[in-house]
N, C-alpha and C positions, 0 to 999 in steps of 0.2 A: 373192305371193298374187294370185290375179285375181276379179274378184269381174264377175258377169253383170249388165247391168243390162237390166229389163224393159222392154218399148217403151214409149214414152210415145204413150196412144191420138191426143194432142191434134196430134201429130208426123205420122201417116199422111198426111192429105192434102200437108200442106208434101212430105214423100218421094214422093210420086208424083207431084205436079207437075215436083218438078226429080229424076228418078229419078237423073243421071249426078253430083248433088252433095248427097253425102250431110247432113243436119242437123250444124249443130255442136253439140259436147256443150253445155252453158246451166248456168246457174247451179244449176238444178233436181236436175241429173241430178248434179252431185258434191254437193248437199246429200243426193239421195239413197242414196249412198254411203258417205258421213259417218255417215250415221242408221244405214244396214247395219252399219257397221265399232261405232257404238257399242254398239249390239243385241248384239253379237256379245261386244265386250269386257265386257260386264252379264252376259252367258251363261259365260263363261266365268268371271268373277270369282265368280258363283253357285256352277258347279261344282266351282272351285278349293275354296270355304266347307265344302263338301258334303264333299270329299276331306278338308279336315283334318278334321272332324267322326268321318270313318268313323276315318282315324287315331289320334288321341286314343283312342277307343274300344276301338280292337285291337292298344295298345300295348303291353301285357302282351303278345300273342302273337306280333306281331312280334318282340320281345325275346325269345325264345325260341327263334322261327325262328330268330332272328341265330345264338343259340350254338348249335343242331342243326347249322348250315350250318358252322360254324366247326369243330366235333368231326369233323362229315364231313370236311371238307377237310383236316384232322390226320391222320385215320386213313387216306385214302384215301395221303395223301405218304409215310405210313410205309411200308404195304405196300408199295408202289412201290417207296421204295427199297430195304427188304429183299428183294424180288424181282429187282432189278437186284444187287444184292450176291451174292445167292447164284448168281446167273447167273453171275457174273466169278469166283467162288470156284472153281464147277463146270468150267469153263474152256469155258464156253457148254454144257455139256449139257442143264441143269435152265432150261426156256425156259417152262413152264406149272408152276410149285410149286404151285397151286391152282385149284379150279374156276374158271372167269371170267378169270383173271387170268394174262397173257401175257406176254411180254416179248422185243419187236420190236428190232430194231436197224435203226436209220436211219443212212444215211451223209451227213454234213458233207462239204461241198468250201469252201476259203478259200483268195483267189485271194493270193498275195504277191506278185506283181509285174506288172501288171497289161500293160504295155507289152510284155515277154517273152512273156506268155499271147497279148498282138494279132502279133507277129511268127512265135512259132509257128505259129497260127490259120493267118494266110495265106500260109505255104508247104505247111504241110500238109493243112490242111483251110479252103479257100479258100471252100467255105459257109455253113462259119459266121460269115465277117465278112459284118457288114449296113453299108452306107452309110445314113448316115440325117442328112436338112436338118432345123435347127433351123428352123423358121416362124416363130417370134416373133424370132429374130436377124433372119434373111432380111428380114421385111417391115420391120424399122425399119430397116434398111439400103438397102434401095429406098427407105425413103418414101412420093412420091406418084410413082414414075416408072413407066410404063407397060413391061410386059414382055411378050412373048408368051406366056408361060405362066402369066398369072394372068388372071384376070376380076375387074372389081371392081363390087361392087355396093353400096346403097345402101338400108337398112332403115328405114324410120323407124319410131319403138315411140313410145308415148304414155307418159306416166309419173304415174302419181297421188302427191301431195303425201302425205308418213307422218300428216302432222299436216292434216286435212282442215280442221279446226275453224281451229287458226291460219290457214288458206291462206284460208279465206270472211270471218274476221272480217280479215284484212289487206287483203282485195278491197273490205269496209266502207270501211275508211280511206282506201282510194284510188279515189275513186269515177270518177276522171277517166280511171282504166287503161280502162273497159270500153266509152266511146267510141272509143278507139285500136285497140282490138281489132276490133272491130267494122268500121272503116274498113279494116283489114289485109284481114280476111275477103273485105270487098264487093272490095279492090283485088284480090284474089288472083284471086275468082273471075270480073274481069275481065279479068284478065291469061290467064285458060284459057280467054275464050270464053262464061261463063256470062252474064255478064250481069249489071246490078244487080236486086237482088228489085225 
């Protein structure tokens, strides 16, 4: 799930002073996430309320549906198979016994030996074998070791906490983390050149 957060107005000037390092997120902006995501779980807990409501309601008709759908599907299997029965009887003449109602013949292939099937293949029909690399064997097998036919590259994703509320009241309790943080940032963005604010 991704969830958009609006600019915060009070942010612009800090962004356009240092336009190449963008604001870090702040405490604000995953409260204000928090509040989205519970809005959200009250909205839906409402709607869910609403749904059984409508249920309860139209359970007589649902229960009804059920066995129209269940009588359909009996009757549809019969015909069926009496139409295939009388297909195999007729000795495939009778392919249409009634309006609507057809009766196709699909062909099944199952292979018995599979090894046999790949030694055939490639003497006599050498396009139909495919070579094909596992990828997820291949790369745990390399590792970290550098090959000319790979590129490796490096994504970094940001990851929001499931439980927002636990992750703020835990930031509560450890009130010494957001000094530490803090210093990371100023070191980081010394180490690129920025500057301390």
């Amino acid at each position: 799930m991704t969830t958009e957060l609006t600019p915060n107005p009070s942010a612009a000037p800090a962004a356009e002073a240092s336009a190449a390092q963008p604001p870090a997120p702040t405490r604000a902006d995953i409260e204000r996430i928090h509040e989205l995501r519970e809005a959200l779980r009250v909205r839906k807990a409402e709607l869910d309320a609403a749904h059984e409501l409508v249920d309860e309601a139209f359970a007589a008709e649902r229960e009804q549906i059920a066995a129209l759908t269940e009588q359909l599907d009996a009757a549809v299997e019969d015909v069926k198979a009496r139409a295939v029965a009388l297909f195999i009887a007729t000795k495939r003449e009778v392919r249409t016994p009634a309006p609507g109602l057809q009766v196709k013949v699909f062909k099944e292939v199952e292979v018995l030996d599979a090894a046999a099937m790949l030694a055939f293949a490639k003497q006599h029909v050498p396009l139909a074998v495919r070579e094909v690399v596992d990828e997820k064997v291949l790369l745990r097998a390399l590792g970290d070791r550098e090959v000319p036919f790979l590129r490796r590259t490096e994504d970094p994703r940001a990851q929001l906490a499931t439980d927002l509320g636990a992750a703020l009241l835990k930031a509560d309790l450890k009130p010494t983390l957001a000094p530490a943080v803090e210093a990371a940032i100023e070191q980081a963005r010394a180490s690129q050149g920025g500057g301390a604010r």
